[in-house]
Backbone as numpy.savetxt, mean C-alpha at the origin, in Angstrom:
# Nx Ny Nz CAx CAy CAz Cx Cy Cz
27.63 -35.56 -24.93 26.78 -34.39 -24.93 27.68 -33.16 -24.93
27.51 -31.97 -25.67 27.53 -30.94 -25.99 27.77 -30.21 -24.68
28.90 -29.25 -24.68 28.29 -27.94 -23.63 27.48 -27.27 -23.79
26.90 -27.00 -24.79 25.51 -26.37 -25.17 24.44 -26.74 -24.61
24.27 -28.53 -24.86 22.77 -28.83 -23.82 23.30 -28.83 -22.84
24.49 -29.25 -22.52 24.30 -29.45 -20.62 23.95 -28.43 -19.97
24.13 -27.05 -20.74 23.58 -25.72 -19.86 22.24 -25.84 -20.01
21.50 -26.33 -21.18 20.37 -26.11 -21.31 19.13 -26.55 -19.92
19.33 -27.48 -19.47 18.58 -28.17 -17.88 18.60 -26.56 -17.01
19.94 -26.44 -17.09 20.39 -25.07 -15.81 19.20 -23.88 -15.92
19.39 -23.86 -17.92 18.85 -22.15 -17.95 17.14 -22.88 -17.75
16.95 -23.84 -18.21 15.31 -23.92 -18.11 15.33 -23.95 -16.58
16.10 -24.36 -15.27 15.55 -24.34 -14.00 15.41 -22.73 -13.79
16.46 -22.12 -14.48 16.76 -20.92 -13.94 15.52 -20.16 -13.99
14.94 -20.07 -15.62 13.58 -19.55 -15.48 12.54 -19.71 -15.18
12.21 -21.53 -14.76 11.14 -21.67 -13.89 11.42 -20.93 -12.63
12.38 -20.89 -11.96 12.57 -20.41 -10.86 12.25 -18.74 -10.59
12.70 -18.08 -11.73 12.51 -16.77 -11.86 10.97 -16.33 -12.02
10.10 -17.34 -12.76 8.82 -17.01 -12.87 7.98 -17.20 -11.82
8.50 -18.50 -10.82 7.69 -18.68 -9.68 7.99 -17.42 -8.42
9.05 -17.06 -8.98 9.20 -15.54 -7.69 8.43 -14.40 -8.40
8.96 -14.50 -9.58 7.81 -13.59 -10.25 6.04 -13.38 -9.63
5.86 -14.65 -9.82 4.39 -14.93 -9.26 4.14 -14.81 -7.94
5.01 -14.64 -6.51 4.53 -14.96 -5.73 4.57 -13.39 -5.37
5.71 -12.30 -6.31 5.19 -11.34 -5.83 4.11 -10.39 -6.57
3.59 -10.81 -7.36 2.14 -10.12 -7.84 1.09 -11.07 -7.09
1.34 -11.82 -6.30 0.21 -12.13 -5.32 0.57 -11.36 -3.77
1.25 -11.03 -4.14 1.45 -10.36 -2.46 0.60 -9.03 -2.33
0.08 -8.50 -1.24 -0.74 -7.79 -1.02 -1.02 -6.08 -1.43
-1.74 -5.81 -2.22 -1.48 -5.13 -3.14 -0.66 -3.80 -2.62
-1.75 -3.36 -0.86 -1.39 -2.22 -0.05 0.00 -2.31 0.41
1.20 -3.28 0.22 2.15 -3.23 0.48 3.45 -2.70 -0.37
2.96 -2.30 -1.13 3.80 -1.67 -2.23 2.84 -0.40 -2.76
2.10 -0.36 -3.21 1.07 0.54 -4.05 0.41 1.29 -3.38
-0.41 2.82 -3.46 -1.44 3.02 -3.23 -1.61 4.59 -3.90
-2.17 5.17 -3.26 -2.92 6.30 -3.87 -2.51 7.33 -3.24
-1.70 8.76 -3.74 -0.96 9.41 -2.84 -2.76 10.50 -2.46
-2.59 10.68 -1.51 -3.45 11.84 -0.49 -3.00 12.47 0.51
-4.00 13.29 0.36 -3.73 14.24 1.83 -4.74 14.38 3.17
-4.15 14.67 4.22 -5.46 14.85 4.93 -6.37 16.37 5.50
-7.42 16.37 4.90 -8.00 17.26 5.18 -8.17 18.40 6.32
-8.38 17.56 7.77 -8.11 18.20 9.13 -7.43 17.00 10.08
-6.64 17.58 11.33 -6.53 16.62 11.57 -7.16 15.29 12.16
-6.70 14.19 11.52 -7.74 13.09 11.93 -7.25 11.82 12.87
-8.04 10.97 13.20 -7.80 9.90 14.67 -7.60 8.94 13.46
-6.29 8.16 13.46 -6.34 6.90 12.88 -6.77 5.60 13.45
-7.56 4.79 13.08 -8.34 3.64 14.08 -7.85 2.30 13.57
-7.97 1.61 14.12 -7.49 -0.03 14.20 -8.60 -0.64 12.93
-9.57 -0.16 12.98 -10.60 -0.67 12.01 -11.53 0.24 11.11
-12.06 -0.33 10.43 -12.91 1.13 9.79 -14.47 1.23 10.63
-14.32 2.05 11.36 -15.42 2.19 12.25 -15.40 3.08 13.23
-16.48 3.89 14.67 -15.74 4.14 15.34 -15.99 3.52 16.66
-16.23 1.87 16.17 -16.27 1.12 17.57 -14.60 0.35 17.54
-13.94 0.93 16.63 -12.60 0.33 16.78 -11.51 1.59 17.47
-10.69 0.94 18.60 -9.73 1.53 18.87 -8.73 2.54 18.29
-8.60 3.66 18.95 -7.55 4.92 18.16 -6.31 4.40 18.69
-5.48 4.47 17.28 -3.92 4.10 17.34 -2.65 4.69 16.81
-3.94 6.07 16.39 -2.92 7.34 16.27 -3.37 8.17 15.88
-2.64 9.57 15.20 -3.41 10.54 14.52 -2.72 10.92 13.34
-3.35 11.08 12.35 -2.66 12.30 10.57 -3.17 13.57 11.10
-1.99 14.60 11.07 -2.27 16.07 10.80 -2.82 16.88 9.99
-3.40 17.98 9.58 -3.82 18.38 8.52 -3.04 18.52 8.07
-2.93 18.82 6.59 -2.34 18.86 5.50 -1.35 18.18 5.20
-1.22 17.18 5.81 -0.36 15.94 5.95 -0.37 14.77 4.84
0.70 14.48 4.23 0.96 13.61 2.64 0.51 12.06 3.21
-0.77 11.40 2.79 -0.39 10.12 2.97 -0.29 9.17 1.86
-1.01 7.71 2.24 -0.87 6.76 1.26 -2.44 6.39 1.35
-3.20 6.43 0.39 -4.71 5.60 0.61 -4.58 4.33 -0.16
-4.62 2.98 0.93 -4.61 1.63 0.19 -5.72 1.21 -0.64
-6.99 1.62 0.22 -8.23 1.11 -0.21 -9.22 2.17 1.31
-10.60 2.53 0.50 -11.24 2.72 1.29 -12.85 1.96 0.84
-13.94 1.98 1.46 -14.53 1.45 1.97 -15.72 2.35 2.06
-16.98 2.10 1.78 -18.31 3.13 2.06 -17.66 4.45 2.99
-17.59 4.39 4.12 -17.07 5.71 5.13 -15.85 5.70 5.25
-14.77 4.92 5.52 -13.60 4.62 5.56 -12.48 4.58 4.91
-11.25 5.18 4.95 -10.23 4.71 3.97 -8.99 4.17 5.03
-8.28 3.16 4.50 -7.14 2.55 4.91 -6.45 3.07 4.31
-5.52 3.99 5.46 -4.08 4.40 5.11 -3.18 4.20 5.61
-1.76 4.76 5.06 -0.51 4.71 6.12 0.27 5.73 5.11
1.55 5.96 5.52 2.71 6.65 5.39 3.84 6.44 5.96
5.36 7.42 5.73 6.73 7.50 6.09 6.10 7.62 7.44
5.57 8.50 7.80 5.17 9.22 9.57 4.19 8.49 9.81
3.17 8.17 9.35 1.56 7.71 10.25 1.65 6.11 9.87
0.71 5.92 11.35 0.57 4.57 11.17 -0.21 3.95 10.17
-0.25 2.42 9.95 -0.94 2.17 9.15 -2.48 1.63 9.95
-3.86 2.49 9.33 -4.68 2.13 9.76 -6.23 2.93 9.23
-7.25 3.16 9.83 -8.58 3.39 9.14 -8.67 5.13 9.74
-8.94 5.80 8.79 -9.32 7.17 9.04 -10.97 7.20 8.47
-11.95 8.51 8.89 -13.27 8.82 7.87 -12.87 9.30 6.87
-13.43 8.66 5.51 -13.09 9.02 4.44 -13.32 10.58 4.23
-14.42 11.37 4.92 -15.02 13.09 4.14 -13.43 13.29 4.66
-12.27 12.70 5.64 -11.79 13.68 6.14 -9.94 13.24 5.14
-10.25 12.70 3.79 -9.36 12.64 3.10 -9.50 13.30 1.73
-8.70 14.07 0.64 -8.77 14.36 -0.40 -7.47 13.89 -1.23
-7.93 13.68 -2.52 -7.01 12.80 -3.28 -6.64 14.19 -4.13
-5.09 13.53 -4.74 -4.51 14.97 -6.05 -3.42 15.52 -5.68
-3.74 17.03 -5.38 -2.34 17.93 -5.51 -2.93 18.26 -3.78
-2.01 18.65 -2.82 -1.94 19.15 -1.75 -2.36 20.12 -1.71
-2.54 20.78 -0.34 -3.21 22.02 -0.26 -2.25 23.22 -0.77
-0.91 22.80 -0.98 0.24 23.83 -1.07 0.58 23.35 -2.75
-0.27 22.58 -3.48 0.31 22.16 -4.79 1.42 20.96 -5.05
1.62 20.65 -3.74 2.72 19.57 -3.86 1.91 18.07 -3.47
């Protein structure tokens, strides 16, 4: 046999291998990489859940840059560099350019 095929076994493991990492990270959770840049309107109570029978576990400032993962009828799930990750009321988020254009 050839040095040519004997590599050939290698490169086909190589790219099954590359495609199955491929795949496991477009299944990984979307809010962990991605989301929607926003700001926050006034300042708001970040909660453990989207509700307000769930526990406060921090706060966003006004005019403060976040991340919106996903929100929800009243609710949006956010986080950021500074705020935790967790559920704010949605009236009290706006999506786009900041209040200062940035």
């Amino acid at each position: 046999m050839s040095k040519h095929h004997a590599r050939r076994p290698i490169r086909v493991f190589l790219a099954a291998a590359l495609a199955l990492v491929g795949a496991a990270a477009a299944t990984a959770p979307a809010h962990a990489v991605y989301g929607s840049l926003a700001w926050a309107r006034w300042d708001s109570i970040v909660r453990q859940g989207p509700g307000m029978g769930y526990p406060v576990i921090g706060e966003v400032l006004k005019d403060a840059r976040i991340v919106v993962y996903s929100c929800e009828a009243q609710w949006c799930l956010i986080g950021g560099k500074q705020d935790p990750e967790g559920w704010v009321a949605r009236d009290r988020v706006d999506f786009g350019l900041g209040p200062y254009g940035d």
